[in-house]
C-alpha positions in Angstrom: 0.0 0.0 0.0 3.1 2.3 0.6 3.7 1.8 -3.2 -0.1 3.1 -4.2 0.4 6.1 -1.4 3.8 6.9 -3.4 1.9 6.9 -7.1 -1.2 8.9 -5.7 1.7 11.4 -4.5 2.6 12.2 -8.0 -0.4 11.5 -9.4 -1.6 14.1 -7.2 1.5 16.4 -8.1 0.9 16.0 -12.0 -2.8 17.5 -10.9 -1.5 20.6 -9.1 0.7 21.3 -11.7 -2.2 22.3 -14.1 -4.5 23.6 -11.2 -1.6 25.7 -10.0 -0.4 26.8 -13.4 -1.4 30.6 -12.6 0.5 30.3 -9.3 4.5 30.4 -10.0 5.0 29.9 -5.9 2.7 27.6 -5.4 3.2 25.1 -7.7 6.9 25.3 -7.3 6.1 24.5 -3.9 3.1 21.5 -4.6 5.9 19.9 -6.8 8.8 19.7 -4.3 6.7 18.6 -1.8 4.9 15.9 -3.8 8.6 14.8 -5.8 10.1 14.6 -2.2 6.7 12.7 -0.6 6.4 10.4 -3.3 9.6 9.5 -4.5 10.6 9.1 0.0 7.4 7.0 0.2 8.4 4.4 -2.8 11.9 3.8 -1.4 10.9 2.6 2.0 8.7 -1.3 0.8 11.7 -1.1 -2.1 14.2 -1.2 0.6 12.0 -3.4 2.7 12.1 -5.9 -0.1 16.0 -5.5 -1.1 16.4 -6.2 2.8 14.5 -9.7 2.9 11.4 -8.6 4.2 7.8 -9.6 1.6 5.4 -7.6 0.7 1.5 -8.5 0.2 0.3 -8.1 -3.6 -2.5 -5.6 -4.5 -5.3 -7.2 -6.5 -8.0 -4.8 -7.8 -10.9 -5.9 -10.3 -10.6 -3.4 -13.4 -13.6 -2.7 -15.9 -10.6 -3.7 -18.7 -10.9 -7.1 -20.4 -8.7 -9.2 -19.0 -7.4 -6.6 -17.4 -6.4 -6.4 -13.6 -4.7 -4.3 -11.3 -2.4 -6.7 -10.2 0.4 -5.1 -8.1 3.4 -7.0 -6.8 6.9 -6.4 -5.2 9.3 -9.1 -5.5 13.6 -8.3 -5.2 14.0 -7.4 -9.1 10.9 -5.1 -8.8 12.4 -3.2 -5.8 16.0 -3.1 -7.2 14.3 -1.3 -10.1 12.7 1.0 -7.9 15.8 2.7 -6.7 16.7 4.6 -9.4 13.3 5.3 -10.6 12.9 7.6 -7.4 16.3 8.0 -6.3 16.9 9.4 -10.0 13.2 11.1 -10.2 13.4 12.8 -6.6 16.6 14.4 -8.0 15.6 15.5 -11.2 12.4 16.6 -9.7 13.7 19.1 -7.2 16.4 19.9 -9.9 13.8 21.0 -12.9 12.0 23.4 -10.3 15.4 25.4 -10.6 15.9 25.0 -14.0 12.7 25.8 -15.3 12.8 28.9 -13.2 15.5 29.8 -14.6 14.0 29.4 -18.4 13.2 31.8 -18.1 9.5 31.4 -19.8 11.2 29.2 -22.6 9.8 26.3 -21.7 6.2 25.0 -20.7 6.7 25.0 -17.1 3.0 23.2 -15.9 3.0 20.7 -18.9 6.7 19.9 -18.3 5.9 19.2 -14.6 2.6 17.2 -15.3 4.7 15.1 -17.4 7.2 14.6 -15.3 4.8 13.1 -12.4 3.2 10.7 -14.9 6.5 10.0 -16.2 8.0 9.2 -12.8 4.6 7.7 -11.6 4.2 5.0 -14.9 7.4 3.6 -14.3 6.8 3.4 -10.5 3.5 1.0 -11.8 5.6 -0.9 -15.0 7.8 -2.6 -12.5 5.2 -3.5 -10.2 2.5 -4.8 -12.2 1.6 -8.4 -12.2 -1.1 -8.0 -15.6 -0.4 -7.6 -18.8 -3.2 -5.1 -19.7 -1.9 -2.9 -16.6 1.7 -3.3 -17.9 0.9 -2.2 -21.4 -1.2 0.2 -20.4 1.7 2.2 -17.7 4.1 1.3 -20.9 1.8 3.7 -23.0 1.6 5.8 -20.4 5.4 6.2 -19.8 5.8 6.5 -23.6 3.6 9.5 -24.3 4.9 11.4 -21.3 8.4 10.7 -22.9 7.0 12.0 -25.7 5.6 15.3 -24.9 8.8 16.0 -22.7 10.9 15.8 -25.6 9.3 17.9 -27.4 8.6 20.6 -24.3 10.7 23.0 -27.3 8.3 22.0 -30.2 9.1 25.7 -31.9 12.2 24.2 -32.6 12.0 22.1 -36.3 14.8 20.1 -34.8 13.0 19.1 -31.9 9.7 18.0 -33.8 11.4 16.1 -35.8 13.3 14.2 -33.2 9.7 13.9 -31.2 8.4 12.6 -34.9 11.2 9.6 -34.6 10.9 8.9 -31.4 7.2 8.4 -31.1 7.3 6.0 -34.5 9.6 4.2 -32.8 8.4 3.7 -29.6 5.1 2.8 -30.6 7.0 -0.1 -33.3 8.6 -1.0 -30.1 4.5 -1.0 -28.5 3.6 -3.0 -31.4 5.7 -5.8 -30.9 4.8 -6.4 -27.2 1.1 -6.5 -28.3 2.4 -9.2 -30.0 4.3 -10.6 -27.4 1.6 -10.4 -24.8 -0.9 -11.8 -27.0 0.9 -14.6 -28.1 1.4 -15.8 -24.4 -1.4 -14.5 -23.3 -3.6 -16.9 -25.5 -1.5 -19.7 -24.4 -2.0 -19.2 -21.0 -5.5 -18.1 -21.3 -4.8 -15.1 -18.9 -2.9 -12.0 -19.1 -1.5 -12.4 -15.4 2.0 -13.0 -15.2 2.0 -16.0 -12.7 -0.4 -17.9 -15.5 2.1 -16.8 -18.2 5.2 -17.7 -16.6 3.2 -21.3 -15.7 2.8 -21.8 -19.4 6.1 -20.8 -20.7 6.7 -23.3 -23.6 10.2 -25.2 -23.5 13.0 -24.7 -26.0 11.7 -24.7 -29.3 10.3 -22.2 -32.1 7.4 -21.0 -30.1 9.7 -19.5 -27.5 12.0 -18.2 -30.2 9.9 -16.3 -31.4 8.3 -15.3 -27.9 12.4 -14.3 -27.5 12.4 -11.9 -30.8 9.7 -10.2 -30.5 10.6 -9.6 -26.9 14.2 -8.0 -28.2 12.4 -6.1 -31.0 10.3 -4.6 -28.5 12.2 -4.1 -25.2 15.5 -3.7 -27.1 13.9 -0.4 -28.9 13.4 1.1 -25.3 16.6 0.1 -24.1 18.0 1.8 -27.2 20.2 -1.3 -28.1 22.1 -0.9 -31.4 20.4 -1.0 -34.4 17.3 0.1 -32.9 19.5 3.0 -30.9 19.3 5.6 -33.7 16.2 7.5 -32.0 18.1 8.3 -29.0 20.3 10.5 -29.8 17.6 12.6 -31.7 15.5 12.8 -28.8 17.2 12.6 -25.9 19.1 15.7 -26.5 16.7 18.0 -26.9 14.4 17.2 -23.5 14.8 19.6 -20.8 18.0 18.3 -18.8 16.5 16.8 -16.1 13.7 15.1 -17.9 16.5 13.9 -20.1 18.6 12.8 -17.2 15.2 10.7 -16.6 15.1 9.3 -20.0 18.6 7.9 -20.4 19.0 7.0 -16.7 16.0 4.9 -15.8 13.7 5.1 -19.1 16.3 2.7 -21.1 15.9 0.5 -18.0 12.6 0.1 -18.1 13.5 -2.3 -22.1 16.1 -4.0 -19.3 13.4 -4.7 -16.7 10.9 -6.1 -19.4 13.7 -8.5 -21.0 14.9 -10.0 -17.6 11.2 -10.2 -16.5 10.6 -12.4 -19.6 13.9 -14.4 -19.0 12.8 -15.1 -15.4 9.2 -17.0 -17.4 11.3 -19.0 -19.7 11.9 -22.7 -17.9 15.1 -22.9 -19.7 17.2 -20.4 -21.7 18.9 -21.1 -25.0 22.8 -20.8 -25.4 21.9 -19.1 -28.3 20.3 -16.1 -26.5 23.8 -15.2 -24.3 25.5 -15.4 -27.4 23.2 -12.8 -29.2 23.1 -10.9 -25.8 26.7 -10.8 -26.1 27.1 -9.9 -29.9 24.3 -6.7 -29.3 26.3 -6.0 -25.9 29.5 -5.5 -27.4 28.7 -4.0 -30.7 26.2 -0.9 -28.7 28.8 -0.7 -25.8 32.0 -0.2 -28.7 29.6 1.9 -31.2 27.9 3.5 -28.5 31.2 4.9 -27.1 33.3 5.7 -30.5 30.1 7.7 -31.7 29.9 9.7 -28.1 33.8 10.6 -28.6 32.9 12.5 -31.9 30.1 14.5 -30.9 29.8 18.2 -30.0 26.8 18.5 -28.9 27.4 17.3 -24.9 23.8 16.1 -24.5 23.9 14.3 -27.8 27.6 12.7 -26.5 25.5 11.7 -23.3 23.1 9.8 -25.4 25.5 7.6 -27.1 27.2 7.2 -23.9 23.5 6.0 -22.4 24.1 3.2 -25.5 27.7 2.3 -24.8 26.3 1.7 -20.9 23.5 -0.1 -22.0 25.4 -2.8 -24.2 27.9 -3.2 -20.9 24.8 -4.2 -18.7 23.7 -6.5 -22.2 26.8 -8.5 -21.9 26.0 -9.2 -18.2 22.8 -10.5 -19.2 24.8 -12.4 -22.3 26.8 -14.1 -19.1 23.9 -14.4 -17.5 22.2 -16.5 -20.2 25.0 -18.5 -20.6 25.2 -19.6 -17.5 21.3 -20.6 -17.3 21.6 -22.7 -20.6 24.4 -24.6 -19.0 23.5 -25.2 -15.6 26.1 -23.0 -14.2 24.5 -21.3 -11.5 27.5 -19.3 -10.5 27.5 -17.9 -13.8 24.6 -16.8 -14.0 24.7 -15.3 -10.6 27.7 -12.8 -11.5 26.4 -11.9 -15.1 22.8 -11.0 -13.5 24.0 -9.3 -10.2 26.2 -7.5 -12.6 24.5 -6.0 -15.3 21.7 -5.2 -12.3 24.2 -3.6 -10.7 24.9 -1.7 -13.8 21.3 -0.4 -13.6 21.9 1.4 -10.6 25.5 2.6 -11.2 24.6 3.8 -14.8 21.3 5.7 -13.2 23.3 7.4 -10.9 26.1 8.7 -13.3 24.5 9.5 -16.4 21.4 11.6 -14.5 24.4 13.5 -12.2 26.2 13.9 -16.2 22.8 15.4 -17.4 22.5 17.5 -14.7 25.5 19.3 -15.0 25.3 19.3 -19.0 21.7 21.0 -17.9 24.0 23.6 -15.8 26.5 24.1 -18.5 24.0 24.5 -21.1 22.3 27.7 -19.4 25.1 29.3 -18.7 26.3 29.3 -21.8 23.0 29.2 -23.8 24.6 26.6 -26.1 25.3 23.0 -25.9 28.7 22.8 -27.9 31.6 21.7 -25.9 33.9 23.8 -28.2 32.2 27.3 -26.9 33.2 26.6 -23.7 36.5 26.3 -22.0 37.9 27.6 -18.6 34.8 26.4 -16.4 36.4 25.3 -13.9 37.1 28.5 -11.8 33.8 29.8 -13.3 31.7 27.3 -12.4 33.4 25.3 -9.7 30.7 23.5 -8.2 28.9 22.7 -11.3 32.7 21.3 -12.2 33.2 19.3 -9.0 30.2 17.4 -9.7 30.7 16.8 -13.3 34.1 15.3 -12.9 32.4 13.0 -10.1 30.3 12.0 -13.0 32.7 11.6 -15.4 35.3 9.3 -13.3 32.2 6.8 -12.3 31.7 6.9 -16.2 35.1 5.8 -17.3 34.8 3.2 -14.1 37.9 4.5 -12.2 37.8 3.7 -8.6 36.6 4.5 -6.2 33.3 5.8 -7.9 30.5 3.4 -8.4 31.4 2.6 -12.1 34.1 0.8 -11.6 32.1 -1.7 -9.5 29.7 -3.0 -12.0 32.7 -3.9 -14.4 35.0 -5.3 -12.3 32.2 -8.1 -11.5 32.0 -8.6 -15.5 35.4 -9.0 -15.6 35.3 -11.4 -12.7 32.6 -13.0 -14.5 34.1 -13.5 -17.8 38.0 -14.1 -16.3 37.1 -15.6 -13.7 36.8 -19.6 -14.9 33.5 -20.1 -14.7 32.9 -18.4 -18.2 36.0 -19.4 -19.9 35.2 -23.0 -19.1 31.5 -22.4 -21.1 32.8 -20.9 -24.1 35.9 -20.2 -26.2 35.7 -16.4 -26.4 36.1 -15.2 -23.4 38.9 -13.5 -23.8 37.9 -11.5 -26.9 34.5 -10.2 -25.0 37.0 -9.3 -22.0 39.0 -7.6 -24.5 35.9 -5.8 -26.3 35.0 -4.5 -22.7 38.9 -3.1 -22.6 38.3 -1.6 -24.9 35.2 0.2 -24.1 36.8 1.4 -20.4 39.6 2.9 -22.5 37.9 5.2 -25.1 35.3 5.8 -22.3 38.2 7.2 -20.6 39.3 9.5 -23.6 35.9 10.7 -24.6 35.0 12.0 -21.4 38.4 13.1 -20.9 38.1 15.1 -23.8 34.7 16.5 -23.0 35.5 17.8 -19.4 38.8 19.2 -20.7 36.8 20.7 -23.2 34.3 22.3 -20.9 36.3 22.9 -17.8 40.2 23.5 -18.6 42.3 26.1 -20.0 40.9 29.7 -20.9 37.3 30.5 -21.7 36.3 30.7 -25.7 33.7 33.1 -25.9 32.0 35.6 -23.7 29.7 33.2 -22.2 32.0 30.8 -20.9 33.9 34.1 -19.4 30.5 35.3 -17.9 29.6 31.6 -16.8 28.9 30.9 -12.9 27.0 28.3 -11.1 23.5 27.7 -11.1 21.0 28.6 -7.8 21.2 26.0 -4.7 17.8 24.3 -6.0 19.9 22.9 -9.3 23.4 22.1 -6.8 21.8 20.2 -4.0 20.1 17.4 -6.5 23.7 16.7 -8.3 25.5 16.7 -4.6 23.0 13.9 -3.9 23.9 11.9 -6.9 27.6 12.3 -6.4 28.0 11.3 -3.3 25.4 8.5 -4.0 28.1 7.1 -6.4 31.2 7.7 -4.2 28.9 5.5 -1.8 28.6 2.7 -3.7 31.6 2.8 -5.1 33.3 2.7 -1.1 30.7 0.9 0.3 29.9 -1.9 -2.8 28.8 -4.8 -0.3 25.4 -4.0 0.3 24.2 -2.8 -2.8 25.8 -5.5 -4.9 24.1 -8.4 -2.5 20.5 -6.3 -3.3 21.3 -6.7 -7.3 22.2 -10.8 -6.0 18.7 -10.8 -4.7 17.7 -9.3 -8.0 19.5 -11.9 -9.8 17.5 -15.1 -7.6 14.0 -13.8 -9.4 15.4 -14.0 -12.5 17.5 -17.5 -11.8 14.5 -18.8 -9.7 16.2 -19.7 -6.6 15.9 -18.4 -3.3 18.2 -15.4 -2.6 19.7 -17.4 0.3 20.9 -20.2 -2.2 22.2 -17.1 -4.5 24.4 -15.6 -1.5 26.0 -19.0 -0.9 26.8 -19.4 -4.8 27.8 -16.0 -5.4 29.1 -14.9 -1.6 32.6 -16.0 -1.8 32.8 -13.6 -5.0 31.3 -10.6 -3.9 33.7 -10.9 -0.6 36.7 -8.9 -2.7 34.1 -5.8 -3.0 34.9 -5.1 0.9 38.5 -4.6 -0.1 38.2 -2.8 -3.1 36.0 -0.3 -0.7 38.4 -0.2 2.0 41.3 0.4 -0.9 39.2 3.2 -2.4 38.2 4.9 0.9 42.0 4.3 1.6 43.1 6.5 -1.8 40.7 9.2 -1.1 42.2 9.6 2.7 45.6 9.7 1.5 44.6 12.5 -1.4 42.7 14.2 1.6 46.3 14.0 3.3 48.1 15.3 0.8 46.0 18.4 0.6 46.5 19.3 4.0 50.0 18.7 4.5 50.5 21.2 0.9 47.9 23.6 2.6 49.7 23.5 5.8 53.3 24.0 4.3 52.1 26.8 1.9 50.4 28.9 5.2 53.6 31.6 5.5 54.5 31.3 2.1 53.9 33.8 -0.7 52.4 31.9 -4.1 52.1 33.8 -7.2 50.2 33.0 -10.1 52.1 33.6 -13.7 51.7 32.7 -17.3 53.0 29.3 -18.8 55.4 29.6 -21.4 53.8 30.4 -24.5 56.2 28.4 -26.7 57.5 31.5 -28.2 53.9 33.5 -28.9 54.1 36.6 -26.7 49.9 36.9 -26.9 48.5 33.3 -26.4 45.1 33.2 -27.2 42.3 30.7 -26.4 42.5 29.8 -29.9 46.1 27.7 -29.7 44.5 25.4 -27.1 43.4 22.0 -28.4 39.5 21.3 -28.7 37.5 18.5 -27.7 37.8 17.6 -31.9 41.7 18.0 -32.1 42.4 15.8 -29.0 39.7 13.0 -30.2 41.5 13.4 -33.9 44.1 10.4 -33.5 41.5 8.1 -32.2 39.0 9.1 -34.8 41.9 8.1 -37.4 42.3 4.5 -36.1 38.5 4.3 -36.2 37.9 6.1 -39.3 36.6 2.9 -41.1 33.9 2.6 -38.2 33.0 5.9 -38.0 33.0 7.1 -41.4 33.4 10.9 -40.5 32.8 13.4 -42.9 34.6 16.7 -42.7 35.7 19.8 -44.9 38.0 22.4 -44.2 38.8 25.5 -45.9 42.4 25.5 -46.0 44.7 29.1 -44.7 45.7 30.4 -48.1 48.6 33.5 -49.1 50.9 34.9 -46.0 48.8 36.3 -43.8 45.3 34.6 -44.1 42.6 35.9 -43.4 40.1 33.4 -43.1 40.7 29.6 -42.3 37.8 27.1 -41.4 37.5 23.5 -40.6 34.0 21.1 -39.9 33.1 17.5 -39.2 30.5 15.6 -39.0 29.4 12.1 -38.0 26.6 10.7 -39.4 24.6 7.9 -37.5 25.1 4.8 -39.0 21.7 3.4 -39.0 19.0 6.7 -39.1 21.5 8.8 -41.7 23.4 6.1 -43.4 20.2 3.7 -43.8 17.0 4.8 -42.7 17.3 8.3 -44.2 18.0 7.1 -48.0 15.7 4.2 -47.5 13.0 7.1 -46.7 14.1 9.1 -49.4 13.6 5.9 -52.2 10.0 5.3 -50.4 8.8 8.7 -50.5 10.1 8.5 -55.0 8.2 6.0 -55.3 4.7 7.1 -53.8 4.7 10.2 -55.6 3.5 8.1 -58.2 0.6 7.2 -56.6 0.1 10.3 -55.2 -1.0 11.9 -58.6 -4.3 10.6 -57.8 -5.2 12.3 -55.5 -6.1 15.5 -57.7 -9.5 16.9 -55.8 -11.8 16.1 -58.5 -14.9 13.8 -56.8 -15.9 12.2 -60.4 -12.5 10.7 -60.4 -12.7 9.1 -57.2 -16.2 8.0 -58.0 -14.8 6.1 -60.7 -12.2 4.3 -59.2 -14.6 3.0 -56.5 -17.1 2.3 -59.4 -13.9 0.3 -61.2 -13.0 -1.1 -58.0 -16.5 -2.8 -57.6 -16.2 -3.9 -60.9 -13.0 -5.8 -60.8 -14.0 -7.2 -57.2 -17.5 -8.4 -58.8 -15.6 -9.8 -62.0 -12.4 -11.2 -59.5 -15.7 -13.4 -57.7 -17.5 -14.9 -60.5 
């Protein structure tokens, strides 16, 4: 019942947003209240659960065929949970600040309305036990998606990033009708306890069952191919709906595939193995096409992807170790990519956050306009670079915990004694930490070092306490799990035992002796951070009666540097972008310095997506040739279309006898 009190609370907050709409104080005030209420009430039966207590369902008759509300709370339920309102209580307490400081830009009631039902759907998606509840929060969740992205709709480029995302999504709808249906009308029920009793074996039937599943849960989770609307839509959302969107939305395609996974009986080999090849290839793409970008929101989105395939390949390992009875196995590749949930939510919305910050400051989102933020914007800064080093997984920020379990899980023996290519998928995820490491190296340098390129980056300072407080929250909620790992990785173990179907007592004895190296890790990472801390003071306390002046590096000869000899984020990316040309496929032109003293010189480059420019786009282009033709018909004279449906009837008569 806690769970229903915490929906009501932002239902009730999505209400007083349009009833208060006339009343800038008051509503600001309805919507903390309501974010903090409701988002505090969810987290107590989540932690209840992830703690070993049980919770009652909720079974109400709905007027819906078939139809129930059917609510439930079982471990992978409440794990979900956490960032749903750890993630929505900050970005709800966060938006109040930024849409005051819109300025009028943007809708302020409709963007909170939608925010509550946003917040709220997802709250219901993880908890329902009914398909016709499910699909109907899913809806619910997608059209509040929608209307957030395009809060800007004056802006072409954000309609048309609305237009693909809602085609999209509702494909992605489409196939779970499907899905539902199909097992559904095998089960002759819609509840999930009848489904998962009538869960066919290996065989076609579940195969399919297993495609359409991917199709439509892999579109929400943004998985590559079916990525390419991301990036269109996320950017453009107001920062912290977007920090919603990639953080917890994408998990909600993750919560429906492990949900289905915990139905099947048994799991195919085959389906770790695809988990694995989609893993790798969105975690590799996802991160060389984040490294190019310029836009910083748009490099966040392809980041979201790159994060996404990592948790993919824990569910690959998971798989694998289901198919072959290797319950270890599929303990560490489960607790890991849940684990990734919650790291990944905490990161990416405190990244989205601060690109929210930077973005009004400077009124742009281009990482090249920006430049000496750091003693600007120092706060704003601090946080970002928290961000950014649980990103790249660097200890001791909560990012690196997540992988180093992969790693355990594909190094480890248990994996390499399944399959042959362990090695290579270890590599592949190398790989990934590496150019994680250099594209968000190259986008905080970018933003925060050296001297500032414009006027607005020299004019830049940190947003009111409102925007702050919400990003202190999230970064010290990852130097917390990242120190304090234990806890929080046995919750993702208890996770895990829904989707393995064993008790979470038998999955702490299989995976226990494995998770024991997290107390270390902690103890080493709280260990580096005290020593840095040590360091500080001891420089602080030998610099006290000591005079410390501040003068110019050498200029390497130039006796004005300017802000223009420093490298952008596109010149230190440049020599990776050359290795990975044939991947990327960049297109740039450049208008070359000509005569002794030039006056103009210019360069530009663009990546285009590999799937929505490269494929879609021309494919579009050939479809809309060819129904020209047809559309020559349609002329506006009524005779004519009289006399097609008169010829129509004709041929249909003369087609029957």
């Amino acid at each position: 019942m806690l769970m229903v009190v915490a929906v009501s609370f932002l239902a009730a907050g999505a209400v007083l947003a349009l009833l208060l709409a006339g009343h800038p104080r008051a509503s600001r005030a309805a919507a903390l209240f309501c974010s903090a209420a409701g988002c505090l009430t969810g987290l107590i039966p989540a932690f209840f659960v992830l703690s070993g207590g049980e919770l009652t369902p909720v079974r109400i008759p709905w007027p819906v065929p078939m139809g129930e509300l059917s609510l439930a709370l079982d471990p992978l339920s409440a794990f979900f949970l956490l960032p749903i309102f750890v993630v929505g209580l900050a970005g709800g307490v966060y938006g109040e600040g930024y849409l005051a400081a819109s300025r009028g830009h943007l809708p302020e009631a409709a963007v909170r309305f939608f925010y509550f039902i946003l917040t709220a759907s997802m709250a219901v998606i993880v908890c329902a036990r009914n398909a016709m509840l499910f699909l109907a929060a899913w809806e619910v969740m997608a059209l509040a998606s929608f209307f957030l992205v395009c809060a800007q709709d004056r802006d072409p480029k954000v309609r048309r990033a609305g237009l693909i995302y809602l085609l999209c999504t509702h494909l992605g709808t489409l196939c779970l009708f499907v899905f539902f249906a199909r097992m559904g009308s095998r089960a002759g029920s819609m509840d999930f306890s009848a489904m998962k009793a009538a869960m066919p074996g290996p065989g076609p039937a579940v195969t399919g069952l297993f495609a359409l599943a991917l199709a439509g849960f892999g579109m929400k989770a943004g998985l590559i191919p079916l990525h390419f609307w991301l990036p269109e839509a996320h950017p453009v959302a107001p920062s912290h709906a977007s920090a919603v969107l990639s953080a917890v939305v994408l998990k909600m395609g993750v919560y429906g595939l492990l949900r289905f996974i915990s139905f099947c009986p048994a799991v195919p080999g085959s389906w770790g193995v695809v988990f694995l090849a989609l893993g790798t290839a969105s975690a590799v793409f996802g991160v060389l096409f984040a490294m190019v970008q310029h836009d910083l929101k748009r490099l966040l989105a392809y980041s979201s992807i790159e994060n996404v395939g990592i948790l993919t390949m824990g569910m690959g390992l998971g798989c694998l170790g289901l198919a072959h009875g290797n319950r270890v196995l599929a303990a560490i590749g489960f607790s890991a990519a849940l684990l990734h949930v919650l790291n990944h939510s905490l990161f990416k919305s405190l990244l989205f956050l601060g690109a929210g910050a930077f973005n009004q400051a400077l009124g742009s989102r281009n990482i090249e306009g920006a430049g000496g933020l750091l003693r600007r914007m120092p706060w704003t800064s601090l946080f970002a670079w928290v961000g950014a080093a649980a990103a790249c997984g660097l200890p001791p920020f909560n990012g690196f915990i997540g992988e180093w379990l992969l790693y355990r899980g594909f190094l480890g023996g248990e994996f390499a004694a399944t399959t042959r290519f362990a090695v290579f998928v270890a590599a592949a995820l190398a790989l990934v930490g590496g150019l994680a490491a250099a594209c968000f190296t190259m986008a905080y340098g970018a933003l925060t070092l050296g001297e500032p390129r414009g006027p607005a980056a020299r004019d830049a300072k940190d947003p009111e306490d409102v925007m702050l407080w919400p990003m202190a929250l999230l970064g010290v909620a990852c130097l917390v799990v990242g120190l304090m790992p234990g806890p929080f990785a046995r919750a993702a173990a208890r996770g895990a035992a829904v989707i393995i179907g064993l008790t979470p007592n038998e999955v702490a004895s299989v995976i226990g002796g494995i998770l024991a190296p997290l107390a270390l890790i902690g103890a080493l990472g709280a260990g580096v951070l005290g020593l840095a801390a040590l360091f500080w003071v001891l420089r602080r306390g030998l610099l006290r009666d000591r005079s410390v002046e501040v003068r110019p590096t050498w200029g390497c000869g130039f006796s004005r540097p300017s802000p223009a000899m420093q490298h952008t984020a596109s010149s230190y990316a440049q020599p990776l972008v050359v290795v990975f040309q044939g991947l990327l496929m960049r297109e740039s032109s450049a208008q070359p310095p000509t005569g002794y003293w030039p006056a103009r010189a210019g360069f530009h480059s663009r990546t285009p997506d590999m799937v929505l420019d490269r494929a879609l786009a021309p494919a579009s282009s050939v479809v809309k040739r060819s129904l020209s033709v047809v559309r020559r018909v349609q002329h506006g004279h009524l005779q004519y279309y009289l006399l097609h449906v008169l010829l129509f009837l004709i041929f249909v008569l003369v087609w029957k006898l």
